[in-house]
Structures are given as C-alpha cells and as structure tokens.
N, C-alpha and C positions, 0 to 999 in steps of 0.2 A: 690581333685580338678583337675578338666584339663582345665587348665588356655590356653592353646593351641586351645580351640573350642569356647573362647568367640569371637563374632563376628566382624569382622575387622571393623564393620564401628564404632564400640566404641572407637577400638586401635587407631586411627588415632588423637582423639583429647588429649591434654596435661592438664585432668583432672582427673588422678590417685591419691588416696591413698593406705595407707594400715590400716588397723585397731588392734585393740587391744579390749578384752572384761575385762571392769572394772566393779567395784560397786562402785554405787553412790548412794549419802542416800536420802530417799524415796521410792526407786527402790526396788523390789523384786526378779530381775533376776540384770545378771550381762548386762551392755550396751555396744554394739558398739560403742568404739572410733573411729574416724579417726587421722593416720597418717602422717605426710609428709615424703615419703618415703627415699628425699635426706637431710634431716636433724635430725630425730628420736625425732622432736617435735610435739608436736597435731598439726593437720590440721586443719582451716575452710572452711565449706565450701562457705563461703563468700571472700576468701581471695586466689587467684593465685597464690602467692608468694609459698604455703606450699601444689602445687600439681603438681603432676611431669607428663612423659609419661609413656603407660605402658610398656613399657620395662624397667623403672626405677622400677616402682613399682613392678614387679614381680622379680626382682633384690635385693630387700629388703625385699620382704616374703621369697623368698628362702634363704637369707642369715639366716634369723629365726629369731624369736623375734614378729611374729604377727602372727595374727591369718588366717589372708586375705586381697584380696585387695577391693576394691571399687572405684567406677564409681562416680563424684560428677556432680550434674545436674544443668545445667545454663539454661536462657533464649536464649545463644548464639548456642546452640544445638539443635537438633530436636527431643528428646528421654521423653519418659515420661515414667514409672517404674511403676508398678504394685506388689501389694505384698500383697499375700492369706495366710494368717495367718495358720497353723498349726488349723484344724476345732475339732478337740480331740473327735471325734466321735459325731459329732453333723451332722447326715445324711441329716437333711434339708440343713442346711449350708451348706457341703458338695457340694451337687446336686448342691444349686446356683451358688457355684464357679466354680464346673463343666461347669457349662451353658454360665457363663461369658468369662471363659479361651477359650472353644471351640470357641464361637462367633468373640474373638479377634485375634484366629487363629494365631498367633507371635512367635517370638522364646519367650523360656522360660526356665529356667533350674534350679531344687533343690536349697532352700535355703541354708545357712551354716548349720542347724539344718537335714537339710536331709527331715524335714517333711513342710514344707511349698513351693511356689514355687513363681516366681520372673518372672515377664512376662514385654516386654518393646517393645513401641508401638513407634510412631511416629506422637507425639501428644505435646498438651499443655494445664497444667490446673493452672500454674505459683505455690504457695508455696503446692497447693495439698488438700485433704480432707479424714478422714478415717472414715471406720464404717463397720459391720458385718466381723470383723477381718480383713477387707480388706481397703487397703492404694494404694493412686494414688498420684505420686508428680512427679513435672515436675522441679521444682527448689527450689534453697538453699535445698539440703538432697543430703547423699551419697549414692548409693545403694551397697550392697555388691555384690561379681559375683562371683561363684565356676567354671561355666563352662562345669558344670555337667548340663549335656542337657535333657529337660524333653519334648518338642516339636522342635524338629531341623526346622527352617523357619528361613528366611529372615524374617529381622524388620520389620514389616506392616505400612502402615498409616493409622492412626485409629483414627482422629480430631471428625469427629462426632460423633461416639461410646462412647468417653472418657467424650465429651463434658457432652451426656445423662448420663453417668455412674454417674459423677460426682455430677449432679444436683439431681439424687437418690439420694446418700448418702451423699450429705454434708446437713448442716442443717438448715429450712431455715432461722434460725437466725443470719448466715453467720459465726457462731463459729466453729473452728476446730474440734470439737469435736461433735461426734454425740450421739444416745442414747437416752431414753424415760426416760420419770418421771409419774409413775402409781399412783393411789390413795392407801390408806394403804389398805390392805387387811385382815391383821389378827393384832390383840394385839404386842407388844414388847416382853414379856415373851413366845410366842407360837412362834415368828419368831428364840424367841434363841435357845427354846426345840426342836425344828427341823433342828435347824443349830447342836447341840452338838448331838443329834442321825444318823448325816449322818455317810458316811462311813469313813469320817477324821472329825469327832467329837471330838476326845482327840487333836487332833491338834487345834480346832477352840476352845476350854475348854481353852489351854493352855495357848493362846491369849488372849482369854479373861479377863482369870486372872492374866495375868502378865508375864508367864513364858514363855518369847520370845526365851529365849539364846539360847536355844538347836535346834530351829528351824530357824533363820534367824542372820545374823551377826551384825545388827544394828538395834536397837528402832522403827526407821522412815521405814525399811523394813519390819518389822512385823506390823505396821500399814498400810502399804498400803495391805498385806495380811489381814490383819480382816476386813477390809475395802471390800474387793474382796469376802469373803466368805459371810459377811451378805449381800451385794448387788447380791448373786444369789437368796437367798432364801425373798429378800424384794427390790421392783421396783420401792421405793418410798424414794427420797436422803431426805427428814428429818428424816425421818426414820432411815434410813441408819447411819445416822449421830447420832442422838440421842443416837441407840443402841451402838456406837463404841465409845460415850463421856458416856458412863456409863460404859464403860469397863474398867479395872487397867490401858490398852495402854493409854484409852483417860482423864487419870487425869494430867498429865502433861499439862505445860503453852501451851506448842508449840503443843498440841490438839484442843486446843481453839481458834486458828487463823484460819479466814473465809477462809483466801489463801491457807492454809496448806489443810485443810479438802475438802475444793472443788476440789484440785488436785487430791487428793484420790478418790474423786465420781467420776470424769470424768475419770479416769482411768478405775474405776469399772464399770461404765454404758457403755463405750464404747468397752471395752471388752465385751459387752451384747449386742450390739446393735442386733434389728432384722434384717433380712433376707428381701431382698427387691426383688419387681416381676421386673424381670430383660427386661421382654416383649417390657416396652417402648422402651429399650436401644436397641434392636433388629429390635424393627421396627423401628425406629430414623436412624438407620445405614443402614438399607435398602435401606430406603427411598432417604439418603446422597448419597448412592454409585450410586443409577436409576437415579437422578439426574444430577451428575456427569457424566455418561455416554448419558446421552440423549446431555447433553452442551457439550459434546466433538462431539458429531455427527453433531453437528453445525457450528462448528468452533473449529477445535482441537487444543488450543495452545503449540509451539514447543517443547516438551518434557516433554507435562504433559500428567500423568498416566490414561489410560481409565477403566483400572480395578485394583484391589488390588493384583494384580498378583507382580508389583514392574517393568514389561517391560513395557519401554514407547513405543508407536506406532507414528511414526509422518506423517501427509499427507504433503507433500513439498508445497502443494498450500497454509498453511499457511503462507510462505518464503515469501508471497508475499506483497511486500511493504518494508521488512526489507532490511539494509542494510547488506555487503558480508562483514565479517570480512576478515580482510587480514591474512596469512599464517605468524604464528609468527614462528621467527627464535631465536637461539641460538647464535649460528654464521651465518653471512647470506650467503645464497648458501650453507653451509657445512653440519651443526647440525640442524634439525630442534628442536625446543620447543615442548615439551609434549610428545616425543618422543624417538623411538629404535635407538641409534647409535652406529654399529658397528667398531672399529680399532684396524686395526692388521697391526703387524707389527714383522719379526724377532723377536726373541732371542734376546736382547742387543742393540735392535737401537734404544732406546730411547723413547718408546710408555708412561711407567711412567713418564717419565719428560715433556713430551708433553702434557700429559693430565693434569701433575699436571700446567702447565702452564695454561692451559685453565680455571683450579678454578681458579686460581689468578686471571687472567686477567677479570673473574664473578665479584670475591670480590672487586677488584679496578675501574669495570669500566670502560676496558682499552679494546686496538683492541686484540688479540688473533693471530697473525703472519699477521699483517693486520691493517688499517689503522682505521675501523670502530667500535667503541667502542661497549663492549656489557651492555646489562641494569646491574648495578652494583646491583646483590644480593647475597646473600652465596653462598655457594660448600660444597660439601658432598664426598668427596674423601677416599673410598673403598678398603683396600687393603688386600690384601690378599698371598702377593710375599714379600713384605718389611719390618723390622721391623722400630719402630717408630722411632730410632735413625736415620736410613736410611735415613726415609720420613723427619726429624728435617734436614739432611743437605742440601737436596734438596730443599726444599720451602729456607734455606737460603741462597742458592744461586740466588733462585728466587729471593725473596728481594730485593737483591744487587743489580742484573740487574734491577731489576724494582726501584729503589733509593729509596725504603721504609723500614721500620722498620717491625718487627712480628706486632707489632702492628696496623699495618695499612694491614694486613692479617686477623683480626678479625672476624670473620666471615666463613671463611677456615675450616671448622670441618674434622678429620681425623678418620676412626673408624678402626683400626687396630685390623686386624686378622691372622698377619701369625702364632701367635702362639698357633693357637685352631682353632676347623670346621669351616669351612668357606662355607658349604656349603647350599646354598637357597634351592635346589628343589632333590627331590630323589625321584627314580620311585617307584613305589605302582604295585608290580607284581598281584596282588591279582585283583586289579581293572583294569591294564594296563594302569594306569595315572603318570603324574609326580607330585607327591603331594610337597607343599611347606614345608619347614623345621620352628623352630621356631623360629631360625636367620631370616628367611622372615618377620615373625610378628618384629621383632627388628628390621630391616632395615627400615619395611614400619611407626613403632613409629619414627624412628629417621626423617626420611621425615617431616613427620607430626609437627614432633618438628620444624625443621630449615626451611620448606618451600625452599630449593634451587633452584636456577633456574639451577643447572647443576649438579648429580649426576655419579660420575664414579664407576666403579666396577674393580676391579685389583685383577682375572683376571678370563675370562671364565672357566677356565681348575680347578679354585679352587671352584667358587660358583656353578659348574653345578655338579650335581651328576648324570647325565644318559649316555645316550649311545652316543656319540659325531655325532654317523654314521647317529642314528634313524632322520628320518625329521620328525616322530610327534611329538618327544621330543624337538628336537628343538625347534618349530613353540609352543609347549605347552611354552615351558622356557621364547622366547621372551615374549607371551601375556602374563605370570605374570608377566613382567617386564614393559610391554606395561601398565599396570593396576593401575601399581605406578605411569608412567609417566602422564597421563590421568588425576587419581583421583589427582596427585596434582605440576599438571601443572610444571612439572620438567622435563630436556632432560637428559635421561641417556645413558651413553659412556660408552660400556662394550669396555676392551681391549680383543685381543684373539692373539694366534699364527698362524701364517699360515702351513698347513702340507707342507712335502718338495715339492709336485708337484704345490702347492698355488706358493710356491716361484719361482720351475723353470719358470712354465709360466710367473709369473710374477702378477696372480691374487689376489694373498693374500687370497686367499680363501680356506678351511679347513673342512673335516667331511662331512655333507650333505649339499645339497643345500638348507635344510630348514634353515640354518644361513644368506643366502643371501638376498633367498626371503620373509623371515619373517621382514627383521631391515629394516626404509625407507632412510637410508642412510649410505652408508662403506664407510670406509676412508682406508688408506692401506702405513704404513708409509715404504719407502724405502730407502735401500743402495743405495751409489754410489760407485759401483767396484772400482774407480780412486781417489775416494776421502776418506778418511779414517773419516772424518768431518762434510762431508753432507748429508742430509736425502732430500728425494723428499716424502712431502705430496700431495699425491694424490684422487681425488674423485672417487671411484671404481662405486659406487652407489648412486644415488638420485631418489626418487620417485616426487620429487618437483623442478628439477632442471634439467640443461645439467651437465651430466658425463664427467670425463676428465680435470677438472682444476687442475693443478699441483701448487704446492708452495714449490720453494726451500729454504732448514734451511740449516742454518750451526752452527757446535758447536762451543760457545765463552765462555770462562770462566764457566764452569757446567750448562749454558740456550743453549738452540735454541733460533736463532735469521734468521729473514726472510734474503734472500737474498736478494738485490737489482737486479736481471737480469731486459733484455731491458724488459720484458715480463709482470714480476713481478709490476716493474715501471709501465708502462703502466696502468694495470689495478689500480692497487694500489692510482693512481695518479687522474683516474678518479673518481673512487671509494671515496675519499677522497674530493675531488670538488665538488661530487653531492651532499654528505651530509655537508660538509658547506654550500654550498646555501640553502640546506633543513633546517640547522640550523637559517640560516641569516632571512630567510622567516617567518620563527617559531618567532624569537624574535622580529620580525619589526610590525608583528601582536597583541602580546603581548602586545607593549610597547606601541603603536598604540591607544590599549583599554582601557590600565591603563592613560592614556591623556598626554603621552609625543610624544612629538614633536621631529623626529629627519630629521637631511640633509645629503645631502649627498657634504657639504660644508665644507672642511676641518678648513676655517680658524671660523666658528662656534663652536668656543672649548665646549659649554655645550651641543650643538646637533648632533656634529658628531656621525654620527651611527656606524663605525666599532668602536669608542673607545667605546662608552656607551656600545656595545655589549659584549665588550670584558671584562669586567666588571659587566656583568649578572651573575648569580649563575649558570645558565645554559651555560655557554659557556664552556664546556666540555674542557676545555685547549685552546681553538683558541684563538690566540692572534687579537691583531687591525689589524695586516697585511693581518691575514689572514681570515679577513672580508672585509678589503678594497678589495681585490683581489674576493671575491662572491661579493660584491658588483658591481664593474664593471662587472666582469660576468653576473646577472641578468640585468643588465642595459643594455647591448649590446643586450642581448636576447630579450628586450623588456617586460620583468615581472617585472620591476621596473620602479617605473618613479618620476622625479622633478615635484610637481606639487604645482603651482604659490596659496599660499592664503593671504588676507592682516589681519595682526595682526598690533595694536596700527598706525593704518592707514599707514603700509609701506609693500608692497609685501615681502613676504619670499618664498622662492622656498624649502619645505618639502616634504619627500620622502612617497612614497606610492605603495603597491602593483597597477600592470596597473588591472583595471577594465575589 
C-alpha cells in the first residue's frame, strides 16, 4: 500500500477506519470489518464517535493488527466510490468496465485484492445500488483505500454520469439488489448433470451431498456456495432453490426459511447480473457537461467550474451586485486570517513564548499584547525545538498570568516533535521540486481535525528540508503552507531565525528574499541592548497594512506583558473605545429587536442600558462603566439619541440608534 498517494482532499475529513477480514456465517469469502482505529472496537459506519483522522488511522495499521484503512462515506461529504469487481475473465464485462472507468476519467487505485479497482467521483447516489459486479455508494459504507494508483487524477465531478449510471443498474423495483429471473430452461436432473461435469464438478458433487467440511469452514458458507454454482448453470431462483432444498445442505430447518434462501439468490443472481450498454450514461454526461458550459457563458457564477478540468474561471462582472467581504484578521493589523505569517526573532528572545501566548490568547478570547480580543477558537501549537515538559511549564506560566486553570486552555492542542523528523517538505532533485513529506499529510489531518484559527510552526530551520538560500524553494515551501491556510481558514505563524546580517541591520530577515516576499506579513521580535527584560515587537511587513508599528513587552513572571509607553496608551486606548462603541452599537440593536426597551436614564434600574449590557453573554468582560463611558461617547457624536415615545399614556425617553 502507499498510503502517502491517497489524495488530500479525503485526508482532510475525520472519517477514517481501519479494518480487519473476518468470517461471518452465510458468507463464502472472509468480510471487511471496520475498525475504530483510537479504540480497537468495531466501527459504524453510522456512528462518529468510532472514526478517527487519517493520520490516526494510519497510526493503527502501521502499529499492526489490520488489514487496512478505509474511508466511511456520509451525506456531509462530496465523494461517491465506485467499485469494479474482479471481471474473472469475462471479456464482455471486462470491456464495459473499461468503458465506464475511462468515461469517469477520476482518480482510482487497486483494490486490497490487487484485481479489482476503486474509482471516486464527486457525486451523490445517498445508500448506492450494485449490479454487473459493479457498486456505486455515496453513504453509510466504508470504502477501503490502498493508495496503489491505477489512474493518477484529480477527483472529478461526475453528478450527471453517476446519476445515469445508477438508474442503469439499480432495479426498477427500487431493491438493492439487481439481477434477472429467466424462465426454466432445461429439467432439474440435466441442470445437476452439467453442474457435476464442469471443471469443479467433485467440488459441486461434494456439496451436494453433504460433504462441505473440507471445503468451507461453516454449513451456512457452503450454502451460499451451492447456491452460486447452480445459479450459473440455471437463471431461474425456483429453480435454483428447489435444486439446493433437494441437496444434503438443503435438509436442514434453517434451509427452509423464505429469508435465508432468498439471501442466497440474491447473492447468486447479482453476482450474475448482465452487462448493461453503457451509451446512455455517456450521452447523459455529455449532454450535462454542454449544458453546464453553454449556462456558464451566460452568467458564470463565482467559482463554479466551466469544464471538468477542476479550474475554476471567474468573469469579476459576476461581483456585481455582491457585497465586499471585509479582510479578516488574526490579530488586527498584525496576522492576517487564512494566512502566511512570518516571526523571527534571535536565538533566546522569546519568539516560543510569544507565539505560544498568541494560542492562548485564540483559546480564551482575549487581546494578544493588545486590547482587542481575538475570535475565541483553538491553536495548533507546532514544535519542533522544545520537549513537551518545556512547552508544560510555559502554557503554565501562561495560565497564571492569564488567572486561568489548564483547564480553561482546552482547546490549546500541542503536537511535539523535537524528538523525531520534523520535517514537511524535501527537495525532489529528480524533478527539481520541493516535495511534501508525510508529516505534511499528518499536519494538514490534524488541521482538519481541530479547525484552529491559529497555527504555529517551531521552527523553520526544523520543518524545512531544502536550501534556506534557494527563492524557489522558498516561495514553493510558503505555498504548501499557504494551501493549509486557504483550505481551512487558519493563520499560520512560522517562527524563523534571523541570519547575523538580518540582525546587524536590524531586518530580521535571513537566506533569500523569497522568505519575505512569499508570507503577507513579518513580524520581527527584538532586544533591547539596555534592557536585559524587553523585547520590541515589530511590523517588518504587511501586504494589508502600514509597516512600522512597534509594541513594547517586557518580561514578568515567565509571560510578556505589553508595555504601557505614551505611544502604546495612545493607540491602545483608542483602539479599545472604538470597539466598545462597536460593541454598545451591537447590542442596543440586538436588544432593540428582541423588544426590550432600554434608557439612557440611570435612575430607570430595569432599563438602563450600560447595566443590561453589561450583563449580555456578549459583553466580552466590559463592565457598566465601561458602557456608560461609549455610551456618552456615541451620544456626543450624535449616533445615538433619547427619543420621546409614550407608553401606558406617559412619555419615556428610549434610546435609539440616530436614523
């Protein structure tokens, strides 16, 4: 297996197993189980609790004990799975699956047997439909995945193709089971004399009369075998039936149950099913895709696909009418969201403790050396310099400072690596690329798993495997890191060192200049010659911003803590004003629509607005003071105002945004 080439856009979702081949009775072959790979009990595939990511999952095949992993297929996915049955030399069959695989054009790769193959679209047929050995399922089922590449592509979209396929082979009785019912053709006694003359004759003899042991491990498994041998040579299930309840297998009670036997036939006939002209499904897709392309030359909407290529084209004259999303931020002014951020900093000045503040300050919610809180979601904190006892004193020191418990750090995930490779990406001299490692595939599962809104990496000099000087290797390294950021809306903060002429300048900056101008924002954390205690965080680069804003830290008890300078204050202090008013504005609108009534009348104890504010779930710590204080603020400004309405026939003066 090369578990390394199944395709990223699978790894990303936390719907891994791993499986095991058992026997189960009735079955004539042994069945894929599924696993839960972080507890070594059977998985469902109806049930999340018992499937992991694949970096787990591949963590528990290698550890041993399974056979493989597998992919489980929800509605909340886009993937739909195809699966060509091993054709055992049936050249018709053959050809049509030829015809079908080529049409779907997708990736696809060896089944676990070596002889069947596993093709996966990006479609929807909800629990699926099989027939001519061939299976389409889009949910509840797990697909196995070796990895072993049999068409290297990109996942296609293929909704109208799968659609037609489907409607071929499912049946139109709408039973999952396909397959025909012929009329008898020959006698009972002529259907057996040419079942016991074929070329497994004494095998089908031996069944007949009893003598299962030596060819199958269970009663119920040599019945679904005689079952399978006289439904080649007879296309008619009473038939079928009759002959195998006149056989030694079929004198037992449990041969004589309607449910037992019919599972057998439908086993047997669908393992038979014919070979269906696949043409519709070809011109159905054609038809889909000229479609598709003639309604995009009309009006192309924003990032949907004109051909099956998988590149979207976008004309910007569709923009028009929508609204401009605004530029999300990380930190605002510093980090952008979705985003390359580089910080360097010396040898020893604290770039670990800085950045591990900035998860914190993710997970709590809180400002980040700064007044402005950030959107409280996880951290993904990367290292690759510290061991974990290290990173354990550090966040506890953080705690303290921040008057929290580990527990109120939840969310904080740490994936330590100083004691094993730590590196993402290594050049590929052969093709002259920087190919990703499969710690990359594990970094971008764990994303995937935690959704952070702030990943860090500690430290460039351990995750990078290429030439520090090269600017293609560079600009290649950011955009798989750019790739992560993107696909799942995370800012990541690689830490780096500055080489010594970065330092004398004063630049922070190190190797080629494709580390500059690849990340859209460097930060650059500095000494102070004078002060043994203070660091100057600095903005070296913003693609989104003015460069140049400093913020001085100083060390207190194992944290950074901001300085108060006149400078710092200053902005700090605005900074903090604008977004309480943005906040007060927020909630007065709120409370506004939900039908409460508030004043700006202090001795109105149930309507005064800074208390009731201060007392919303959202008021992000602001107390009543420091509502009353935006309060006045917008009211001076004129964005607020007392306005006279008469309730139970006596004027009350209620607050209101000015119109």
């Amino acid at each position: 297996m090369q578990l390394d080439r199944i395709p990223h856009a699978l790894r990303t979702y936390r719907q891994w197993v791993c499986w095991k081949l058992e026997h189960r009775e009735g079955s004539t072959k042994p069945a894929k189980v599924p696993y839960a790979p972080q507890f070594e009990c059977r998985a469902s595939v109806t049930d999340r609790n018992t499937w992991a990511s694949f970096a787990e999952a591949v963590v528990a095949f290698e550890r041993g004990g399974y056979a493989g992993i597998g992919f489980v297929l929800t509605p909340d996915d886009p993937f739909c799975f195809i699966d060509f049955d091993d054709t055992e030399g049936d050249a018709e069959l053959f050809g049509w699956h030829e015809d079908v695989h080529r049409i779907l054009s997708t990736y696809s790769e060896w089944s676990p047997s070596g002889t069947g193959l596993h093709a996966i679209v990006e479609a929807s047929v909800g629990r699926g439909c099989r027939g001519s050995k061939l299976e389409v399922y889009s949910d509840a089922r797990f697909m196995t995945m070796t990895g072993n590449v049999y068409h290297d592509a990109p996942i296609a979209e293929r909704q109208a193709m799968i659609e037609s396929l489907a409607a071929l082979i499912r049946p139109a009785t709408g039973s999952h089971y396909g397959g025909v019912d012929e009329p008898e053709a020959e006698p009972d006694d002529v259907v057996r004399e040419r079942m016991f003359a074929a070329a497994n004759g004494d095998k089908a003899r031996d069944l007949y009369e009893g003598r299962w042991q030596q060819h199958h491990g269970s009663q119920s498994e040599a019945d679904f075998a005689l079952v399978d041998i006289v439904g080649f040579y007879s296309r008619n299930r009473a038939q079928v039936a009759r002959i195998f309840r006149a056989s030694a297998l079929g004198q037992r009670k449990k041969a004589h149950r309607e449910d037992y036997v019919n599972r057998m036939l439908a086993h047997a006939f669908d393992n038979r099913a014919p070979a269906i002209d696949v043409t519709a499904a070809i011109d159905s897709a054609k038809a889909a895709t000229e479609a598709k392309i003639a309604a995009n030359a009309i009006g192309l909407p924003v990032l949907n696909r004109i051909a099956d290529d998988g590149v979207p084209t976008v004309d910007v004259g569709t923009f028009e009418g929508m609204d401009v999303r605004p530029r999300e931020w990380l930190v605002e002014g510093l980090i952008p969201a979705a985003n390359v951020t580089l910080l360097s900093g010396d040898g020893g000045s604290g770039k670990s403790l800085a950045a591990s503040q900035l998860c914190a300050a993710s997970v709590l919610g809180r400002g980040w050396y700064g007044p402005i809180p950030l959107a409280k979601r996880s951290a993904l904190f990367v290292t690759a310099e510290d061991e974990l006892a290290e990173v354990h004193r550090r966040i506890a020191d953080i705690a303290r400072a921040e008057g929290v418990s580990m527990r109120d750090l939840a969310g904080l995930a740490i994936m330590p690596l100083a004691d094993r490779d730590a590196l993402l990406a290594v050049p590929n001299r052969a093709r002259g690329t920087l190919d990703p490692t499969p710690l990359y595939a594990v970094l971008a599962a764990r994303i995937a798993a935690l959704r952070p809104a702030v990943v860090v990496i500690d430290t460039l000099a351990d995750t990078f495997g290429g030439n520090e000087i090269d600017r293609a290797q560079a600009r290649q390294f950011i955009a798989m890191l750019r790739r992560l950021a993107i696909e799942f809306q995370t800012a990541i903060v690689v830490l780096s060192h500055p080489s010594q002429t970065g330092m004398t300048s004063g630049s922070g900056t190190s190797g080629s200049t494709g580390w500059n101008n690849s990340v859209r924002s460097r930060l650059y954390l500095k000494r102070d010659p004078e002060r043994p205690n203070v660091r100057t965080l600095e903005l070296m680069k913003s693609n989104y911003g003015v460069i140049g804003k400093q913020i001085t830290l100083e060390w207190q008890s194992g944290v950074f803590a901001a300085v108060a300078t006149a400078e710092n204050r200053t902005a700090h202090r605005q900074a903090s004003e604008d977004n309480i008013d943005a906040l007060f504005l927020e909630l007065l609108a709120d409370l506004t629509a939900k039908g409460q009534r508030l004043s700006s009348a202090y001795q109105s104890k149930t309507r005064y607005a800074p208390k009731l504010m201060a007392s919303h779930p959202r008021a992000n710590g602001t107390n009543e003071k420091g509502f009353e204080q935006a309060m006045l603020r917008l009211m001076a400004a004129g964005r607020i105002e007392d306005h006279a309405e008469v309730e139970n026939r006596r004027e009350t003066a209620l607050l209101r945004v000015v119109p």
